[in-house]
RODO-2510 file (C-alpha; in nm, 4 decimals, decimal comma):
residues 88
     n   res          X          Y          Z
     1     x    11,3864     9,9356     8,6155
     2     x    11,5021    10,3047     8,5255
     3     x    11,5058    10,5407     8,7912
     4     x    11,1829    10,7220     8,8450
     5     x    11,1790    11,1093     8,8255
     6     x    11,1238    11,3077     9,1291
     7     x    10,8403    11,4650     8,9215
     8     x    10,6878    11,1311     8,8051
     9     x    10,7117    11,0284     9,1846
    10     x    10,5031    11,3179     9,2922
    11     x    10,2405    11,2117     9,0090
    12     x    10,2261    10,8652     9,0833
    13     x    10,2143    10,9058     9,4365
    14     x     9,8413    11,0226     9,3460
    15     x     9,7442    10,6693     9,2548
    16     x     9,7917    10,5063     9,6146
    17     x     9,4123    10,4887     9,6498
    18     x     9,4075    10,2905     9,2884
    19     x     9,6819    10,0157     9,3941
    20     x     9,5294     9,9949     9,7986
    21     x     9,2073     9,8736     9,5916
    22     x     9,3937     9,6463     9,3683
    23     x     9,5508     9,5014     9,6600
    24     x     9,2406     9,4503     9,8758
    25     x     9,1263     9,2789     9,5453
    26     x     9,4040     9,0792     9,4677
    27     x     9,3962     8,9398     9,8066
    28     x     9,0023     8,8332     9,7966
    29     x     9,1282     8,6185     9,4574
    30     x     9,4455     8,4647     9,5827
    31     x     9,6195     8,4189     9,9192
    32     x     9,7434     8,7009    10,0603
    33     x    10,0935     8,5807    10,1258
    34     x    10,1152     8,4758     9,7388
    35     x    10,0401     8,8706     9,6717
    36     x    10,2658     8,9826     9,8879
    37     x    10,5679     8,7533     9,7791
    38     x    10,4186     8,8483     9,3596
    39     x    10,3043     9,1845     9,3555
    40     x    10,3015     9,1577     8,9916
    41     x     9,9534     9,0138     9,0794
    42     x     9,8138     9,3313     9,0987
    43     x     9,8750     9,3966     8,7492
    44     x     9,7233     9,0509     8,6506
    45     x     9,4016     9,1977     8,8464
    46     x     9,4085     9,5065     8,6503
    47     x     9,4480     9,3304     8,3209
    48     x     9,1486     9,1262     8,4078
    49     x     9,0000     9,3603     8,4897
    50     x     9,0009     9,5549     8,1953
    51     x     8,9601     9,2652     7,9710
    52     x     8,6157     9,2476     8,1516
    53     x     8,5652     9,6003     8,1415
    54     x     8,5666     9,6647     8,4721
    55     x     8,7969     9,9184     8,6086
    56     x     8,6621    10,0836     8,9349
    57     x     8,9022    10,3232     8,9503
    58     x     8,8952    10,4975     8,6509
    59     x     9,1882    10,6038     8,5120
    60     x     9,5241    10,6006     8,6604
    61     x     9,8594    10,7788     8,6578
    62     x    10,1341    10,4495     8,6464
    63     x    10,1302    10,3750     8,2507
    64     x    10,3483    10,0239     8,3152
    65     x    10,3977     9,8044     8,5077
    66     x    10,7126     9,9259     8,6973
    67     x    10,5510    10,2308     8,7980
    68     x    10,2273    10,0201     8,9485
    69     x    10,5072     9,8524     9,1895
    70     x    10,6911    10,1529     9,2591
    71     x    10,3641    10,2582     9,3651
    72     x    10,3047     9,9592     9,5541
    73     x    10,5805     9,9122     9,7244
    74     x    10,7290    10,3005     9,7903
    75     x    10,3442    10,4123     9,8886
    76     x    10,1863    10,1612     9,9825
    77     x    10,4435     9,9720    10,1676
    78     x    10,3370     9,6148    10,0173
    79     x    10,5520     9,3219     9,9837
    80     x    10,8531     9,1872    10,0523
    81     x    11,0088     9,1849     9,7451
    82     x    11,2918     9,3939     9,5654
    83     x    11,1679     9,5471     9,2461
    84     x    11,3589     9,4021     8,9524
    85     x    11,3155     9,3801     8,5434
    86     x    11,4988     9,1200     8,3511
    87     x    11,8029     9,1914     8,1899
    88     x    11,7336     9,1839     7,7855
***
């Protein structure tokens, strides 16, 4: 994942309340400790989520899905995970 901008981390730090929802969420539809160890499952909820037209949170700041972990795990202290993309 490229480095995120001291900027952008100021921005997205404005979305905490956004991924502390998805998380609450994420853990009502799977187990908790299978969110915590995949915390790409919050982005699963969100596209579900939008694919039903719901989104409860309106609009947010992250645009991908690095930036919703960032989020999640540099805010919101969840998981235990190391944030990684694959290599192309």
């Amino acid at each position: 994942m490229a480095k995120i901008s001291k900027k952008r981390q100021i921005v997205l730090r404005e979305d905490e309340f956004q991924v502390r929802n998805l998380y609450a969420h994420a853990c009502q539809r799977w187990p908790k400790d299978v969110v915590d160890k995949d915390l790409t499952r919050l982005w699963d909820l969100r596209c579900i989520w939008g694919v039903q037209r719901v989104l409860p949170f309106g609009n947010t700041n992250f645009t991908n899905l690095g930036e919703m972990l960032w989020v999640a795990k540099e805010v919101c202290e969840f998981g235990s995970v190391e944030i990684k993309t694959p290599n192309p």
